[in-house]
N, C-alpha and C positions, 0 to 999 in steps of 0.2 A: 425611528424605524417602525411608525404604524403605534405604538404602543402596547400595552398590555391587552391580548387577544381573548377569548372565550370561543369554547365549542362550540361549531356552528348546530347542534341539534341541540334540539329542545329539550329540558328535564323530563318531559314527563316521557322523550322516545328513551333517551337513555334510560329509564324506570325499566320503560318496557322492554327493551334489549335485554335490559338485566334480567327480567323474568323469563324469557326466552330461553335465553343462558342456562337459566337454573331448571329449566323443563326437561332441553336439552342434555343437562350431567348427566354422563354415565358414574356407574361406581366405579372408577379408578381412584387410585391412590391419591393420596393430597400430593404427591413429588410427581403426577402424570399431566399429557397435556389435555386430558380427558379434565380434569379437575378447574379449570380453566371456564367450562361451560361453553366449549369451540363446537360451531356448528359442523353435524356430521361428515358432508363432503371437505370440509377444512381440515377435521379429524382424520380422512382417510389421505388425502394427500401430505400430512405432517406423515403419517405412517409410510408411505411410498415413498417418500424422504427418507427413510430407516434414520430417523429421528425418536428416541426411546423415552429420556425422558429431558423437561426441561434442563438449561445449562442455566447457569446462578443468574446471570443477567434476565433471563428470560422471564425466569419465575419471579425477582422484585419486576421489574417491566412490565408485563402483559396483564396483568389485573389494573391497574391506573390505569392504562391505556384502555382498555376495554368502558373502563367505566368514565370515557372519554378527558380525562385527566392532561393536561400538559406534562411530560414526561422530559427529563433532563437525564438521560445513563453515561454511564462513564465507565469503560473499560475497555480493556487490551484487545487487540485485532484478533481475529480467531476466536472470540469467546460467545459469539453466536446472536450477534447486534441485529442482525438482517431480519433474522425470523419474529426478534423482539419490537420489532416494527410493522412489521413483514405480517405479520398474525393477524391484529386486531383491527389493521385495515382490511384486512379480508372479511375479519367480522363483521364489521358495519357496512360493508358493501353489501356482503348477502343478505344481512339482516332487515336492509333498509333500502328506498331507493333515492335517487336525486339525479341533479344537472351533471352529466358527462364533461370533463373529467372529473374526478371527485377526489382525488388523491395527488399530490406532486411530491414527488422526491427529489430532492437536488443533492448532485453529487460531486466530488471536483475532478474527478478525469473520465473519460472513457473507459477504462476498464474497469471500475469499480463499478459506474452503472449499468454497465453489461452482467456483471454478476449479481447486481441486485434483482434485476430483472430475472434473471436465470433461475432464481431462488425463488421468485414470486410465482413463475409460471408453474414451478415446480410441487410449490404449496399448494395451488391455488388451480390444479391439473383437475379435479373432479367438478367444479365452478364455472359458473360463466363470465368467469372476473377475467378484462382484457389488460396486457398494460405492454407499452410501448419502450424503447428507448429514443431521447434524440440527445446528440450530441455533433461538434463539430468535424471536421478532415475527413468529411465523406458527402455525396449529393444530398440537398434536402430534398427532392422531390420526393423519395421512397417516404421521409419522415410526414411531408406532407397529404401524403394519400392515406397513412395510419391514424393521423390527427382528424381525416375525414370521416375514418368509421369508428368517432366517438369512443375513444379507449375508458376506459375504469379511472387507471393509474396511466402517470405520467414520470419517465425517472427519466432526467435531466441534465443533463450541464450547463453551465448559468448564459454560455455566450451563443449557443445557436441557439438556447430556449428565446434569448431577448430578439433575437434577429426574427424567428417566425412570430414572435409578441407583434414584432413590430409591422411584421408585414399583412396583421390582421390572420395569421393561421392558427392563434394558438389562442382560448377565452376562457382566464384562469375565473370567472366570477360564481362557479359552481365547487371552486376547492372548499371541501370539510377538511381535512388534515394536508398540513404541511410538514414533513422529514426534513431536517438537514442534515444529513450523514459524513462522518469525519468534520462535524463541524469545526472544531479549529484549524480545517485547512480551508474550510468554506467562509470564515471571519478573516481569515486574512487578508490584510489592505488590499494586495490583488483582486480580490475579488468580493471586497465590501459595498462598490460603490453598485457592481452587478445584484449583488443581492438585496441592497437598500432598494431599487427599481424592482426588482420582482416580487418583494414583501408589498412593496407599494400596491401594486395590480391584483392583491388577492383580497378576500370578503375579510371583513374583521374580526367576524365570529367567525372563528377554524380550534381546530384542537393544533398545538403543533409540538412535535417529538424530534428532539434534537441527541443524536448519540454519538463517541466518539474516543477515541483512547485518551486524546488527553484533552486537557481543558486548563489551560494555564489563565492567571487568577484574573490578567487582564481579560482575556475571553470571557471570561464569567460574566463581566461587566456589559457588555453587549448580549450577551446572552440573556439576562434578565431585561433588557429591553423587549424582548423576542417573546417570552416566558413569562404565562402567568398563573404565580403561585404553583410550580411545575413540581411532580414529583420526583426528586432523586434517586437515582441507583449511580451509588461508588464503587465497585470494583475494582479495587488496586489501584487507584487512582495514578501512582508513577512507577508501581513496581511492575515490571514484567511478569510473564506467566512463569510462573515458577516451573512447569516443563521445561525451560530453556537453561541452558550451560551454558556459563560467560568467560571468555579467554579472551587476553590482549598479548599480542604476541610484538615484541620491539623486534624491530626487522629495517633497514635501511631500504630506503624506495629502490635499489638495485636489485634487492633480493626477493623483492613483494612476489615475482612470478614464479621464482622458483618455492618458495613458500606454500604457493596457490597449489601448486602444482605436486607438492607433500601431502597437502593435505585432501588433494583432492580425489590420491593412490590409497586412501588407510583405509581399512578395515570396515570403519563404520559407516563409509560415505552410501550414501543413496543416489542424493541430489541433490543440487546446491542452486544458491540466487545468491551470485557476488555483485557487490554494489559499488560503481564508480561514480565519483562527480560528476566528468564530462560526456558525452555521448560519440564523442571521435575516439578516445580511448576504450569506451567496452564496444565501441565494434572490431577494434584492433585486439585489443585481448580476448575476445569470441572467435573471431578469426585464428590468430596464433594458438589459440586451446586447440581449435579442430584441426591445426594443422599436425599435431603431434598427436593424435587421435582421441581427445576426448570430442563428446555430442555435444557439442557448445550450441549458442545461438546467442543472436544481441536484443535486447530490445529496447530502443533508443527512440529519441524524438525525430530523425529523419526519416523516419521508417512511413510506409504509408498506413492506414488505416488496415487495409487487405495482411499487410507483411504482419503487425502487432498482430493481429489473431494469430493469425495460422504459426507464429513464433510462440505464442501462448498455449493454443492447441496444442503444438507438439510437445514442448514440456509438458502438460499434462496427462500426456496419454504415454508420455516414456520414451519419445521419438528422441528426446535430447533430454540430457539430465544434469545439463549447466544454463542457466539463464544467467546473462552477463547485461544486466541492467542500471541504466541510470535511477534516481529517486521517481520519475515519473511512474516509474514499477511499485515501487514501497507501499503506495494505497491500494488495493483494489483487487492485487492478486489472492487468490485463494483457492492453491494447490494444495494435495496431500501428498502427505509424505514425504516433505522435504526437511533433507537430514542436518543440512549446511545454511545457514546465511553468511555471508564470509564479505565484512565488508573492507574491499581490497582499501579502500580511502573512507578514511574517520567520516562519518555524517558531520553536516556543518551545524548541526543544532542537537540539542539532546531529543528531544521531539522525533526530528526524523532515525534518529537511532532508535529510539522505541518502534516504530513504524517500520522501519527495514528487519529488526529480526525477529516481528509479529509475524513473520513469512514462515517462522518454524516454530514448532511447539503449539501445533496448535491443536483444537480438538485434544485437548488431555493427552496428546505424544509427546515423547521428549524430543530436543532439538540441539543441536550445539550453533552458539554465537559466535563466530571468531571474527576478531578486528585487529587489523595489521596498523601499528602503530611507529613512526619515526618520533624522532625528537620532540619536531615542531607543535607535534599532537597534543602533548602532557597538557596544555591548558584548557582543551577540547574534553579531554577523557574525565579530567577531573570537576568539568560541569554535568557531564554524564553520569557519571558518580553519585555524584549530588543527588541528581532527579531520580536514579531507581532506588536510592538511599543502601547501595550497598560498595566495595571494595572489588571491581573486577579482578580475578585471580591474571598473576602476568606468566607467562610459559615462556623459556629459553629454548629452542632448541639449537643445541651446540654448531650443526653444521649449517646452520645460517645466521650465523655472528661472524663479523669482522668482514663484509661483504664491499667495503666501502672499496679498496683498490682495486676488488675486479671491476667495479663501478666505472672507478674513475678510468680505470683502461679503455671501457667500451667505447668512451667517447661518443656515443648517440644517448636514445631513448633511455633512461634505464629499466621503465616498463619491460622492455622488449630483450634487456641484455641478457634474461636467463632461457630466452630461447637462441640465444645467438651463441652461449660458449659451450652447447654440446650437455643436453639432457638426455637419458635414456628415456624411449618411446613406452608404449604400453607391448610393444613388439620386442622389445629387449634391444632393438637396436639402440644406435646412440647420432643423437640430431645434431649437427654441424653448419655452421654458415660455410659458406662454397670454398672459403681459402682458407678453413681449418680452424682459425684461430678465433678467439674471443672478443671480435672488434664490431659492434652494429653495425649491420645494414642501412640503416636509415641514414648518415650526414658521413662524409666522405671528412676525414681528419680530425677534429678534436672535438669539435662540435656541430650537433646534429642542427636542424632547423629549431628555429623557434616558433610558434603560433598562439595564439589566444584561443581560446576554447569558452565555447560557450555549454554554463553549467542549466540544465535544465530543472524547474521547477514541476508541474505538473499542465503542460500545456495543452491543453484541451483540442486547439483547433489550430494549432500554429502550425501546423503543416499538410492540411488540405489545401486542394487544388481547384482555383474558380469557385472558392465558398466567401463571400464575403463578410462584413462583420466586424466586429469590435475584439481585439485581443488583448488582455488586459496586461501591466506588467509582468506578473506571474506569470503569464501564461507565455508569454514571452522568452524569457528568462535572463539571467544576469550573469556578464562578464566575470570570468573566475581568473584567479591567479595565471601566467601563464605555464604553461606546463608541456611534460615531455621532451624538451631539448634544452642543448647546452650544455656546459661540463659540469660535471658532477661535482655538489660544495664539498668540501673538508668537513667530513663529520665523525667522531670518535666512536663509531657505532659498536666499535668491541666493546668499549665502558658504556652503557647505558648510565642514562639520566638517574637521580639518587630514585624519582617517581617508581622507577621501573625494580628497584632492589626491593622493596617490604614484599613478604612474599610471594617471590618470585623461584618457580619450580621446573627445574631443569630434566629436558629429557631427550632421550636419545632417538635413534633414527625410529626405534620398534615401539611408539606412543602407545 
């Protein structure tokens, strides 16, 4: 993978950077980003940012980086990665000049790179530092007239950055530093063979800074390929931001919605990002939310480019305050304020369960985790377990035990069966399927349809239109269990598994 890299500028500019820097300091505090030696337009846009003072990754981060250092961070989503990258490329841009681009950031989906960019424009608003995004499931020509007016930075996704490589639009031979941000989602086989071709095409003097929640030990190992002699920041390397409250609540997949749907009426809720495996189910559970009045919306890998915004946008600004997301969501959002991650299906790795409830607790807020757990899950939960090294607390609540015979009555979906036997609305009325009783809609007699669902990864470009191009596994994604029909197994859900007794705290309707 290229090997062992070095900064591409010379000892004796970084000297002089350094001294710059140091002309530069104002007297702020040693905990300020004044302390740092950031040049002044850099300074007033961190302040326009109502950015106060460094967050811990920031402050180990941005002095190595500055003093062009290969940088290795490691920590929880939400803990202020962006800026800790984000910064000292700003500084060496101003400070110094060279071949346009001069910066690339690779990121693994589209919305992560949209908000790093968002953050840089944001920094970097008193500056004449440009930076672009390109990524796939939209036309390249707009990306290709931005790549013409010689951008700064470049923030990227690995399969239309190869495509305009290839088509002579893109001439990585002026990169000083390369980011790979979320890199263990950017090492991932899916997308190792894209990234060993894009390592390949850049200078070999580069600085390069790779950040990311986790970094499991195999990663590591590729990662020192990449890295030389890089400087560490560990931040909680598996434990969660300790903002965050963790609950596994044992619930029979019949009862999951009317569950959601408890929890979604309490006291505390603000806002919520419920996380399903497949992308046919949370448009059907986004749907059926709004149809009993909560502000749902999906946001799924069918979706077009255009639809993922403006379903983003409106969660952010309050238009909707349930985002009903596949894992495609898990990287790259970063909303405030959100009170809920509530993952209706176990994440398939402990990994992305760290990454789905980084969506809350962030910024120094508290958050609540809740994960809706059946039987099947106990061997799931307790590699979860493992990784944040603590005991998720398990919560009973009484009137959603023993849920298995209205189940098996519905004879369809079970997703679907607690909108079908008659919920009260946020109107007090109470919702009915047409003939009264408790029987799905969905499959006429005992069993509903069956289908296969496809579970999505983080698919970059797999569903733009007349974009050509390589799509890599990942990006693709992989056949899941079938799901959603067929009759309901036999399962003892009033006794819980023995996993689910050590304490385990029972509560009533008024939580």
């Amino acid at each position: 993978m290229g090997g062992h890299r070095e900064s591409r500028t010379p000892r004796n500019k970084l000297f002089r950077r350094q001294a710059i820097r140091s002309s530069n300091r104002s007297e702020g505090s040693k905990g300020s980003f004044q302390s740092f030696g950031l040049n002044k337009n850099i300074l007033r846009g961190v302040a326009a940012a109502g950015f106060e003072a460094p967050r811990p990754i920031q402050a180990k981060a941005i002095p190595a980086a500055l003093d062009g250092r290969d940088v290795l961070g490691l920590a929880q989503t939400g803990t202020g990665k962006t800026a800790a990258f984000a910064l000292p490329i700003l500084e060496r841009l101003v400070q110094t000049r060279g071949k346009t681009p001069r910066a690339l950031i690779v990121a693994p989906t589209r919305e992560l790179a949209m908000q790093i960019q968002a953050e840089i424009e944001l920094l970097a608003k008193f500056t004449n530092v440009r930076a672009i995004t390109i990524f796939g499931g939209v036309g390249a020509e707009p990306q290709k007239r931005a790549l013409r007016a010689q951008p700064h930075i470049i923030v990227a996704c690995p399969g239309r950055l190869l495509d305009l490589m290839g088509g002579g639009h893109v001439k990585l031979d002026g990169i000083e530093v390369l980011v790979l941000d979320e890199a263990d989602h950017m090492f991932d086989m899916g997308f190792l063979p894209d990234i060993k071709r894009i390592l390949s095409q850049l200078p070999a003097r580069r600085q390069n800074l790779l950040f990311s929640a986790t970094m499991p030990r195999e990663i590591r190992k590729l990662a020192d390929a990449v890295l030389r002699k890089p400087h560490v920041v560990e931040l909680a390397d598996s434990s969660p931001a300790e903002t965050i409250e963790h609950a596994l609540y044992p619930i029979s997949k019949e009862r999951k919605t009317a569950l959601l749907r408890h929890l979604l009426d309490g006291d505390d809720f603000r806002s919520a990002i419920v996380f399903l495996r497949t992308k046919h189910r949370a448009k059907r559970l986004a749907r059926d939310l709004e149809r009993v009045g909560h502000r749902a919306i999906a946001l799924q890998g069918n979706m077009s480019q255009s639809q993922r915004q403006r379903a983003m946008q409106g969660f952010r600004e309050g238009r909707y305050d349930v985002l009903v997301a596949t894992d495609i969501a898990a990287r790259g959002i970063d909303v405030a304020n959100v009170s809920h991650v509530i993952n209706y299906d176990v994440p398939n790795t402990p990994d992305a369960y760290t990454h789905r409830i980084g969506r809350t607790g962030r910024s120094e807020k508290s958050g609540m985790a809740a994960t809706f757990v059946t039987h099947e899950d106990f061997s799931a939960i307790k590699d979860i377990e493992r990784r944040i090294g603590m005991q998720i607390p398990r919560i009973k609540l009484r009137e959603f035990q023993g849920g298995d015979q209205a189940g098996r009555r519905s004879g369809g979906d079970g997703d679907r069966a607690g909108f079908r036997r008659g919920f009260k609305g946020r109107d007090g009325t109470t919702k009915r399927n047409r003939n009264g009783r408790g029987r799905a809609a969905l499959g006429k007699g005992r069993g509903g349809p069956k289908r296969r669902e496809t579970a999505e990864a983080a698919p970059e470009r797999s569903f733009g239109t007349g974009v050509s191009g390589r799509v890599s596994n990942a990006e693709r994604g992989v056949k899941s269990s079938p799901n959603g029909g067929g009759r309901a197994k036999k399962r003892g859900i009033s006794s819980p598994a023995p996993a689910f007794g050590a304490g385990v705290r029972s509560h009533g309707r008024g939580r």
